[in-house]
C-alpha positions in Angstrom: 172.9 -56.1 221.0 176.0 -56.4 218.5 174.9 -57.6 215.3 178.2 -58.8 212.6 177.2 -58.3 209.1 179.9 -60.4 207.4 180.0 -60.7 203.2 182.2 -63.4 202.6 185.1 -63.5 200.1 183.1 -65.1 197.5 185.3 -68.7 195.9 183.4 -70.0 192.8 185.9 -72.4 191.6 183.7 -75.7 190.4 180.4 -73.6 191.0 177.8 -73.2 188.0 177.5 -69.7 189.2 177.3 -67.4 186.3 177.0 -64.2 187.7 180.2 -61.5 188.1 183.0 -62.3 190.2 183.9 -59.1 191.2 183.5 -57.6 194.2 179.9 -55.4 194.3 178.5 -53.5 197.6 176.7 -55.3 199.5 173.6 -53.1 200.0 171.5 -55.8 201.8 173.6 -56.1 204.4 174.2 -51.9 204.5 170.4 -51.3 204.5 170.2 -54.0 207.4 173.2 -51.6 209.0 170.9 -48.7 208.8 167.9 -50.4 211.2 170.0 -52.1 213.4 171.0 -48.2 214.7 167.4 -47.0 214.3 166.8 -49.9 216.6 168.8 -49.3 218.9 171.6 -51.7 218.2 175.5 -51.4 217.4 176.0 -53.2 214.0 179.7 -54.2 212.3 179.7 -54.4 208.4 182.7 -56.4 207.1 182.9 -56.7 203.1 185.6 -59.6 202.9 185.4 -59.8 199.5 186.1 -56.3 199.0 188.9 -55.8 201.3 190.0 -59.6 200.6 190.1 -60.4 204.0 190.6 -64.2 204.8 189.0 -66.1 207.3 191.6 -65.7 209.9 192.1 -61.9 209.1 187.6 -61.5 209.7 187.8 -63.6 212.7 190.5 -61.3 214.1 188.2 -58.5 213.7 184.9 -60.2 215.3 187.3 -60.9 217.9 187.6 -57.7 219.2 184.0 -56.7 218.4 182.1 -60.1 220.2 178.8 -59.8 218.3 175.8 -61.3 219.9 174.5 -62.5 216.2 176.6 -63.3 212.9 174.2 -62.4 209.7 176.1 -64.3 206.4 174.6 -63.7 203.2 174.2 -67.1 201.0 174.6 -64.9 197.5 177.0 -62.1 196.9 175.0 -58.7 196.9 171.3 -58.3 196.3 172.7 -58.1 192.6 172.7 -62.1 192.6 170.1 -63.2 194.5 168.1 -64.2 191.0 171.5 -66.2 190.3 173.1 -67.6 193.2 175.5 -70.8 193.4 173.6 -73.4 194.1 176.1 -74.4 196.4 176.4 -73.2 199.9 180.1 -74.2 200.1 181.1 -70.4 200.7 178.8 -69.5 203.7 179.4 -73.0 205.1 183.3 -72.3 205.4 182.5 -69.0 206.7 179.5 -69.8 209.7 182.1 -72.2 210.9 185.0 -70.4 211.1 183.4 -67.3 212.4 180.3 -68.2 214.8 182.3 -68.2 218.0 179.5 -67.7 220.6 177.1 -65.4 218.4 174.2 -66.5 216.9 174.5 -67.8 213.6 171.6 -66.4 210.9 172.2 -66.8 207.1 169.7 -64.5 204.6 169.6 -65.3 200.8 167.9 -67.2 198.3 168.9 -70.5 199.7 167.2 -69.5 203.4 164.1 -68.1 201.6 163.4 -71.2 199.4 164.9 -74.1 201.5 165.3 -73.0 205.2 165.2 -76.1 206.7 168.0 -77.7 204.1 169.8 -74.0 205.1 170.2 -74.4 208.9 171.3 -78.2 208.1 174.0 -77.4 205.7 175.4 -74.7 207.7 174.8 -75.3 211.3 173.1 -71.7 211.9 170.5 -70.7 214.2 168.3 -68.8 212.6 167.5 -68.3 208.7 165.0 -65.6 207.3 163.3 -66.2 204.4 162.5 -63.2 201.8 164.0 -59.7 202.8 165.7 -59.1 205.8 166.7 -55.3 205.7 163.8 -54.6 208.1 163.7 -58.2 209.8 167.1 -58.4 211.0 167.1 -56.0 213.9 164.3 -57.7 215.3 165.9 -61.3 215.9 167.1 -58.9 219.4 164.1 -57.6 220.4 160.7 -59.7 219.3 160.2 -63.5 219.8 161.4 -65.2 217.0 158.0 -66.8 216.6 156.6 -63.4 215.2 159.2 -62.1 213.0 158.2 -62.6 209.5 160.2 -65.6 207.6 162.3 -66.2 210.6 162.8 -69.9 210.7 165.3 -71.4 213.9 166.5 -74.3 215.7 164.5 -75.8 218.6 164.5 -78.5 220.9 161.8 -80.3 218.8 163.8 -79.7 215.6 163.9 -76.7 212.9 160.3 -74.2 213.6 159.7 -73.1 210.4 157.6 -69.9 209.2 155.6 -69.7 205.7 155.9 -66.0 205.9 158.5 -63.7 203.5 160.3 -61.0 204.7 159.2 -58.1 202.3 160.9 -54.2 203.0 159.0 -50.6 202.7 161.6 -49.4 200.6 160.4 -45.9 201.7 161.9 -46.6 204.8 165.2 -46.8 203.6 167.2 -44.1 204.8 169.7 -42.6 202.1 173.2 -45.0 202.8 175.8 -42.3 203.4 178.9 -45.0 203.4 180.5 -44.2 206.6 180.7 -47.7 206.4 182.4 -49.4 203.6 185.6 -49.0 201.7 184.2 -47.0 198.6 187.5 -46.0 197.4 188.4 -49.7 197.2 185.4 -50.4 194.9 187.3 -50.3 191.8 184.8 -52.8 189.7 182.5 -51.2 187.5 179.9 -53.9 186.9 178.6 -54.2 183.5 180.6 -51.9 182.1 182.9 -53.1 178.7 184.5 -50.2 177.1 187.4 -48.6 178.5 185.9 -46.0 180.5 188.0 -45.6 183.7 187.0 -44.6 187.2 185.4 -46.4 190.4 182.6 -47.8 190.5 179.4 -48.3 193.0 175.4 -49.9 193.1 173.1 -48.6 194.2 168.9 -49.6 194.6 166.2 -47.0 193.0 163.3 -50.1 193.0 163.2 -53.1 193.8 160.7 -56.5 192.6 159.4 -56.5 189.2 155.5 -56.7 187.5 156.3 -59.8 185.6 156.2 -63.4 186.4 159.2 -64.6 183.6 159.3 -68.5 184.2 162.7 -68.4 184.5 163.5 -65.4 187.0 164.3 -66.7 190.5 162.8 -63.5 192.3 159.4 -65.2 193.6 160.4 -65.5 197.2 162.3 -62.0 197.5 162.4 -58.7 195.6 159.3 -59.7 194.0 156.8 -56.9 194.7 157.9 -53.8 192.5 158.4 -50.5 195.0 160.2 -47.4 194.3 162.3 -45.7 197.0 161.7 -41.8 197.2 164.0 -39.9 194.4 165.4 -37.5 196.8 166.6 -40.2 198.4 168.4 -42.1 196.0 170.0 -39.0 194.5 171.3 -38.2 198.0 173.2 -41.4 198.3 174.2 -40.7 194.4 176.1 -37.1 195.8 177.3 -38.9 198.6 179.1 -41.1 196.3 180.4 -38.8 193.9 181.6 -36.8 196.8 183.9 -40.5 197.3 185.2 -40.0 194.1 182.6 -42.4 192.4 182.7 -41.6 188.6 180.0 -45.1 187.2 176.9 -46.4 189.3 175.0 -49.2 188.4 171.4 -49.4 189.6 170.9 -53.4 190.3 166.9 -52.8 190.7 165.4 -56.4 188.5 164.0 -54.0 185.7 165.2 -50.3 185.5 162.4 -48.3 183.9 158.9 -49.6 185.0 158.3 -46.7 187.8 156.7 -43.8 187.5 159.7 -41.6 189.0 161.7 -43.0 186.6 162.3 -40.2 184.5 162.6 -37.8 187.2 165.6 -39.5 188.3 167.3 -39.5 185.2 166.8 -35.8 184.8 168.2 -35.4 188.0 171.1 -37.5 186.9 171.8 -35.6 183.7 172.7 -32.7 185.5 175.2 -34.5 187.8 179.0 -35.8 186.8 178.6 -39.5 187.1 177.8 -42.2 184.5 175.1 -44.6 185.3 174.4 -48.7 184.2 171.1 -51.3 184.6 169.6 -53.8 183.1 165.7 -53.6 181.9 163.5 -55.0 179.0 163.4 -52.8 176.0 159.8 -52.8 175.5 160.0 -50.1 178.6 161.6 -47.4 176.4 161.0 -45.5 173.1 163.3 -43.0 171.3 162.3 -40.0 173.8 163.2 -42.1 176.5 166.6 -43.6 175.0 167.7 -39.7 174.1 166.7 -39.2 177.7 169.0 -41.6 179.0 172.1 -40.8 176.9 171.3 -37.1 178.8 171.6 -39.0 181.6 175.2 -40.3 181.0 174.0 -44.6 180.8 177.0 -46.2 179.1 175.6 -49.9 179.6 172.3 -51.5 179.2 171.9 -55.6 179.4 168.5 -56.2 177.8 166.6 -59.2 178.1 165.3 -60.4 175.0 165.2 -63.9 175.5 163.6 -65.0 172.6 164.0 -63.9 169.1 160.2 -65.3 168.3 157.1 -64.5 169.5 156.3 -67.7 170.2 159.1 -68.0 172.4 158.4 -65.3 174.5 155.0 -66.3 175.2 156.6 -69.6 176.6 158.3 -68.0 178.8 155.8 -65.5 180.2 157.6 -62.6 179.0 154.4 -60.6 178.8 156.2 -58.4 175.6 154.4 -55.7 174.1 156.3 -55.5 170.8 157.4 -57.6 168.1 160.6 -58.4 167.1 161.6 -55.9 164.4 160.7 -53.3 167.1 162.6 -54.9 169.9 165.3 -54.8 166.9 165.1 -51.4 166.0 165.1 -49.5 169.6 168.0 -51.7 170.5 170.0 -50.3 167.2 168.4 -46.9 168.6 170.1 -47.0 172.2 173.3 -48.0 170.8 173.3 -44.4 169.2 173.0 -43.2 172.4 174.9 -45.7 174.8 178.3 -46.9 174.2 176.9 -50.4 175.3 174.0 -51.7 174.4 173.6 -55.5 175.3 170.9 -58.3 174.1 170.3 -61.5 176.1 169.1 -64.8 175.1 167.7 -67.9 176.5 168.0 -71.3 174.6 164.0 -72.1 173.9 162.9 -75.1 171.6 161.0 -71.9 169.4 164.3 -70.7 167.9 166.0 -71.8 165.2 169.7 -71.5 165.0 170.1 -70.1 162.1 167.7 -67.1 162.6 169.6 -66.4 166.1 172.9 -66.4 163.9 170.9 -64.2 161.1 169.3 -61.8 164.2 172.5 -61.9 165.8 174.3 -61.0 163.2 172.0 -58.0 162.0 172.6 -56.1 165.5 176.4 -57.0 166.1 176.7 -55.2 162.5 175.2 -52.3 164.6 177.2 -52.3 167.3 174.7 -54.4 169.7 176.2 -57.0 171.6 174.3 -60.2 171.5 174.8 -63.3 174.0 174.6 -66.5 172.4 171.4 -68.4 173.8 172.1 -69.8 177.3 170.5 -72.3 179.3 168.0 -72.0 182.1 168.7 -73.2 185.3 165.7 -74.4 187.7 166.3 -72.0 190.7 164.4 -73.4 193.3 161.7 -70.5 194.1 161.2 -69.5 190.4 158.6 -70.8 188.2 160.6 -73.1 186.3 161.6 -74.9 189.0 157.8 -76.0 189.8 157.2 -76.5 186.2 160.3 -78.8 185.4 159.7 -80.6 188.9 156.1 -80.3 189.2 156.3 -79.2 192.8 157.4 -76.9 195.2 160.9 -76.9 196.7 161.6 -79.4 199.3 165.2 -80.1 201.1 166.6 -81.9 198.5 165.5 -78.5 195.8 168.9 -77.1 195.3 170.5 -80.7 194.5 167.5 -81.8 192.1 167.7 -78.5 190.7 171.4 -79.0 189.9 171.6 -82.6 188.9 168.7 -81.3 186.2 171.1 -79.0 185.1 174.3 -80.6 184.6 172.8 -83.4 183.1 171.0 -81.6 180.5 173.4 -79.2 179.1 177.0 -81.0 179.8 177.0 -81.7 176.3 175.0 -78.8 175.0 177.2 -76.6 176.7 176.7 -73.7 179.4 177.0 -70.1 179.4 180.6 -69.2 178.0 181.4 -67.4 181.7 180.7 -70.7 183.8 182.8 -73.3 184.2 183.4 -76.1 181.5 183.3 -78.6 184.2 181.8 -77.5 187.2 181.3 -79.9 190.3 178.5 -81.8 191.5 177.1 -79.9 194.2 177.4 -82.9 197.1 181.3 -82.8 196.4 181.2 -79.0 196.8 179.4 -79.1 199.7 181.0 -81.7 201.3 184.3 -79.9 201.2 183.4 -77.2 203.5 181.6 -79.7 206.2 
């Protein structure tokens, strides 16, 4: 069986998507490359986004290859599937202009919390809720029935299954990139200096201990599991054998695992400069001189809150106190050329001790974002506790009428749009 693994070329224009906009490797849809061969199938990976290929230009190349089933992300890269746009204008445009006679199956945060408003919006087949590196391959050889978070069409209407895909990261096999245009990778995600060079992601864990109330991870990438060191430092040669020169891990919180430091030894003695984002309460000054070793040039810390008080609200679960989350991030910045402090806007801060705070570590050479608002990702905890329920079909709508309507005039995050659309009108241009 042929199986087309297509990443769109991502259009945000309306969209109150605030992640990056540049291209980043698609690693879910690589890993699911992996098992399709192991099971016995004959997988295509086409990264639109990377090699902007328009539609016409992608359906050319399905054309020649007549897969059996068309897998289309609903986020770009594993890297957003915490943040996606709410909208599914994107994979919409793309199911439709691509499906031909294969079956259609989307995978993403939109399938795993709302699969039934999925299939409807896009006119797929098949979604699969949670991880699908592992479930993929098996839409060809189990009953659909029995594959874990695999929700499809049927005469009676949509057959819908509770389950979530979730992946034995030990079972990934080191990515060797035969596959994708590495040399054409020229982002370097997080990275603000002017360091030069290409740029790559890569996965050491994935899933995270903590339960923040406003991380959208709950129904995917929510159990914490390392892959195997020797693994992930093969992939890391492989790539600097490509001519990588950056790499930025895109695991939810760099730092809990206990291998951790093993792989940053490893990467100290290797040419290649490395990127994440963790909490800081994970690290002390041994640790930060460890990653400076190690090459890290960026860090995006999430702080959140400048208050105790704050923190507890959102379930942040931190084990120090401000002046020490203060002081370690003045720390790294001796160490790393970029050291970055996020913040959520909470009722438990006052202005003018963000401005102070703020203020304090920019003198230091930390950057600090200015406080930006939440956004109920249906799947995350601050979805049920704004909406006190679960997601239903109308989740991703509700979710974004809250949104708009609560910060228009407080303003949003300084890299969104000033004026995004409502999510009907986006949708409704790709039906």
């Amino acid at each position: 069986m042929k199986f087309a693994l297509v990443n769109p070329n991502w259009d945000f224009k309306g969209s109150t998507y605030f992640g990056c906009k540049d291209p980043h490797v698609p690693l879910e849809l690589m890993f699911a490359f992996d098992q399709i061969i192991a099971a016995g199938g004959e997988p295509m990976l086409i990264d639109a986004q990377t090699d902007n290929l328009s539609l016409e230009e992608t359906r050319t190349r399905l054309r020649a290859f007549q897969p059996h089933f068309l897998i289309v992300p609903t986020a770009p890269s594993y890297l957003f599937w915490r943040c996606p746009p709410p909208e599914l204008r994107v994979p919409m445009e793309w199911i439709e202009g691509l499906r031909s006679r294969a079956v259609a199956v989307t995978i993403g945060p939109h399938p795993s919390a709302t699969p039934a408003a999925t299939i409807r919006k896009t006119k797929c087949d098949v979604t699969l809720r949670g991880e699908p590196d592992q479930t993929i391959p098996h839409l060809a050889s189990r009953p659909w029935r029995e594959i874990e978070g695999c929700c499809f069409k049927t005469e009676n209407g949509i057959h819908l299954n509770g389950q979530l895909g979730v992946t034995d990261m030990k079972a990934l096999r080191p990515l060797d990139f035969r596959n994708y245009s590495v040399e054409a990778h020229h982002h370097r995600h997080h990275v603000f200096t002017h360091d030069q060079g290409i740029g790559a992601e890569l996965e050491f864990a994935r899933g995270c201990p903590w339960a923040c109330t406003f991380c959208n991870k709950t129904l995917f990438r929510n159990k914490f599991r390392e892959r195997d060191v020797e693994t992930v430092l093969q992939e890391i040669d492989t790539l600097i054998s490509r001519g990588v020169e950056y790499i930025y891990f895109i695991d939810e919180i760099f730092g809990v695992g206990k291998n951790v430091r093993r792989l940053l030894e490893s990467i100290a003695e290797r040419q290649v400069k490395i990127g994440f984002q963790t909490r800081i309460d994970l690290w002390n000054e041994e640790t930060l001189d460890l990653l400076g070793r190690a090459h890290c040039i960026s860090v995006e810390c999430g702080i959140e809150s400048i208050t105790e008080e704050g923190r507890d609200e959102l379930n942040k679960n931190c084990r120090m106190d401000t002046d020490r989350i203060s002081e370690l991030l003045i720390y790294a910045r001796t160490r790393i050329p970029w050291v970055q402090a996020n913040l959520i806007l909470t009722d438990k801060d006052d202005r003018t001790r963000i401005r102070a705070w703020q203020e304090r570590l920019r003198t230091q050479g930390v950057w600090v974002s200015e406080p930006v608002p939440m956004f109920p990702f249906p799947g995350s905890p601050l979805y049920v506790q704004t909406f006190g329920t679960p997601p239903d079909d109308q989740a991703w709508e509700r979710a974004h009428h809250f949104y708009t309507n609560t910060f228009a005039d407080k303003g949003y995050s300084d890299i969104q749009e000033a004026t995004p659309e409502c999510l009907e009108n986006l949708e409704r241009c790709a039906s």
